[in-house]
C-alpha positions, 0 to 999 in steps of 0.5 A: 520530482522536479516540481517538488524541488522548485516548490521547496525553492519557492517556500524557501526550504532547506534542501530535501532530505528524501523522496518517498514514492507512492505505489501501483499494487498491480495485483495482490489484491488483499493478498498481504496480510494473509502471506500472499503474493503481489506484483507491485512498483513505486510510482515518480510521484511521492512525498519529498521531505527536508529534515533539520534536527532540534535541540530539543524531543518536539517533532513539528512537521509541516505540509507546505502544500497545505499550509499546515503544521503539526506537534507531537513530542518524541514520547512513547505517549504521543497522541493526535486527533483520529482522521487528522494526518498528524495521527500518522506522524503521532503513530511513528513518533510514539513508536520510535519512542518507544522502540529505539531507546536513544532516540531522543533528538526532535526534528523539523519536518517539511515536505511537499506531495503530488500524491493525491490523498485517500487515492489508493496511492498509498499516501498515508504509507508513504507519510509514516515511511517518510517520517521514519526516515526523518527520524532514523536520520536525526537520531541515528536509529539504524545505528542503534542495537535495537535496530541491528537485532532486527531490520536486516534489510529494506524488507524487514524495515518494511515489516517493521513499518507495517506494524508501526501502522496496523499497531503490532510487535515486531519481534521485541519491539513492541507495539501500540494502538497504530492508526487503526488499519489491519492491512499489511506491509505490501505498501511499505514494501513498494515505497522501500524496495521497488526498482526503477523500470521494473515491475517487483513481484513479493510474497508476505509473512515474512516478506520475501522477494520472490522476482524482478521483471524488467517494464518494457520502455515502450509502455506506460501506466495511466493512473486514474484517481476516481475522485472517490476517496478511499478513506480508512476513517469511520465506516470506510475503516470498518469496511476495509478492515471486515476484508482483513478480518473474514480472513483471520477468522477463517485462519482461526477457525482452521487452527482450532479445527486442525490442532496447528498453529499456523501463522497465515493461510499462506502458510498453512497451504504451503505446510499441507497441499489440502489445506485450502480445502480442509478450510472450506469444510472448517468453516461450514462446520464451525458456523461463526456467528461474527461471519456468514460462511458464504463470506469466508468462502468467498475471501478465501476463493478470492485469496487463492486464485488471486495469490496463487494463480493469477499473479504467478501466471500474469508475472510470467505472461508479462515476464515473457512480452504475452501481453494478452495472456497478462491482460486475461489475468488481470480481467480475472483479478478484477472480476474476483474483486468486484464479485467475491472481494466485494470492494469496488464501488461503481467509478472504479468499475467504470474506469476499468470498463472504459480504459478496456474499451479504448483500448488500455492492454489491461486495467485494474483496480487497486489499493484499499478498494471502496473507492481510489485509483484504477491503472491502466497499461497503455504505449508509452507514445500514445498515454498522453492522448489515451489520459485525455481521452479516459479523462474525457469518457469518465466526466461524461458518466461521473461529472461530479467525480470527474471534477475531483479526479486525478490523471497522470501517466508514470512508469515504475519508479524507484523506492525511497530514495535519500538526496 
């Protein structure tokens, strides 16, 4: 953070406002948007952000790390280019506008970043859960009777974020068209409620706080950006969103066969202890013709062992200091991603492989998928020469990706927090 701060002295800025973290999905590979689990933790690398308000609705954000601003007025019709960074603050502007009647008061926004873009990292979140903020602080929001019927706690204010970004209601304050991902509200989750030194272990639909275990001050997270953005523009978008949608079919197909009405197939399962099954046969039954049954199955085998084996049993592996037990749980999360999940490319793969293979206590992939970020577990005293080393190995077997990859070694950090 301190870089940030002196970034902001150089550029002359007003002091910062918030720091917004990014964060490591430890596992919960997509796990959220179907009421599973993750064990997550915010990072100390983020979004720090100074807010002024204005005399009148315009919202100008600037990045002073690139150079640019953006204009959206605080209108229920805000709009901005898709696959420009302003499509995000346009989304929460437009949202705001619309949910939050008083808010009427425009702002001048700028904010510094270290989080590398389309990382996995969660940077775009982190923006949205940033420009709210902004937002909340000019206008007053949490002070509004819209916002006091329905965010009662850090969790629900990130339900209500996610649905800003995916474009959905929540309860009476109604949606639009978001920023077109389909995800879930593991990330703003992260970004909001996580705990310093801690690693913070949710379940989803509704958000549920499930456990905290404490991280061990002789251990460290080497993040490993693979130079590969995991973008969620185009193609990359419809990739991304084919995971999120196999499982809302599949969720459709069992409340069809079964007469229910189910909310997710995390609830279905925890309503009927043979549901997981029941759906298997639903799906070979129904032959979708919008998916092939071996796909469905494979998101759903994915799901459950993810959600309901490994992260309960790495949890409490970890919980306990049996790091090999953790270890062995996280192979298996990592073999299902690359083998039923289907979003790893061949970096990421490797960059698991060669943090094993020096010596990483676990590794992982994690985040959208299609590209992104790996962590890997290490000694504190030891992951600044582990880094260089991973760093080292990953540009022999990827040069060109090696030149755009980004490491860095953090621990778990806290959520956003107001300066």
């Amino acid at each position: 953070m301190s870089a940030h701060l002196e970034r902001l002295e150089r550029l002359g800025m007003s002091r910062p406002a918030f720091f917004v973290p990014g964060r490591i999905e430890v596992l919960g590979k997509h796990t959220d948007y179907a009421g599973g689990r993750s064990l997550l933790c915010a990072v100390d690398r983020g979004i720090l952000m100074s807010v002024t308000p204005r005399a009148d609705s315009m919202v100008r954000v600037t990045d002073a790390g690139r150079g640019e601003s953006r204009e959206v007025r605080l209108d229920s019709d805000a709009r901005a280019t898709l696959g420009d960074w302003a499509n995000y603050v346009a989304t929460v502007v437009r949202r705001v506008a619309r949910n939050f009647s008083e808010a009427r008061t425009g702002a001048d926004i700028t904010f510094t970043s270290d989080l590398p873009v389309a990382s996995g990292l969660s940077s775009s979140s982190a923006l949205v859960v940033a420009i709210f903020l902004a937002l909340d602080r000019v206008n007053g929001l949490a002070d509004s009777p819209e916002y006091r019927m329905r965010i009662g706690s850090r969790e629900d204010l990130a339900a209500y974020l996610s649905s800003v970004e995916m474009g959905g209601d929540f309860g009476s304050l109604a949606g639009d068209a978001g920023v077109g991902t389909l995800g879930g509200s593991e990330d703003h989750t992260a970004i909001l409620c996580c705990q310093a030194n801690a690693l913070s272990q949710y379940s989803f639909l509704p958000t549920r706080h499930e456990r905290t275990i404490p991280f061990p001050n002789d251990l460290a997270f080497v993040v490993a950006f693979s130079g590969v953005g995991a973008e969620k523009t185009g193609s990359a978008l419809d990739s991304y969103n084919e995971a999120s949608l196999a499982l809302r079919r599949v969720l459709a197909i069992w409340n069809t066969s079964s007469g229910r009405t189910d909310r997710s197939i995390a609830d279905a399962v925890a309503s009927d202890p043979e549901a997981a099954m029941h759906m298997r046969l639903a799906v070979d039954r129904a032959k979708p013709s919008d998916f092939p049954a071996k796909r469905l199955r494979e998101r759903l085998v994915q799901f459950f062992h993810e959600s309901d084996t490994i992260i309960p049993r790495a949890a409490e592996a970890f919980a306990r200091g049996d790091l090999g037990e953790f270890s062995a749980q996280v192979d298996q999360s990592q073999v299902l991603a690359e083998t039923m999940l289907g979003n790893q490319v061949p970096e990421t793969i490797a960059l698991v492989r060669l943090a094993r293979e020096y010596g990483a206590i676990a590794a992982s992939a994690f985040g959208a998928g299609f590209g992104g970020s790996v962590w890997a577990l290490t000694e504190a005293a030891s992951a600044d020469a582990f880094l260089d080393e991973w760093r080292r190995r990953y540009a022999m077997k990827f040069p060109e990706q090696g030149r755009r990859s980004e490491f860095f070694v953090t621990r778990p950090g806290p959520g956003a927090t107001s300066l």
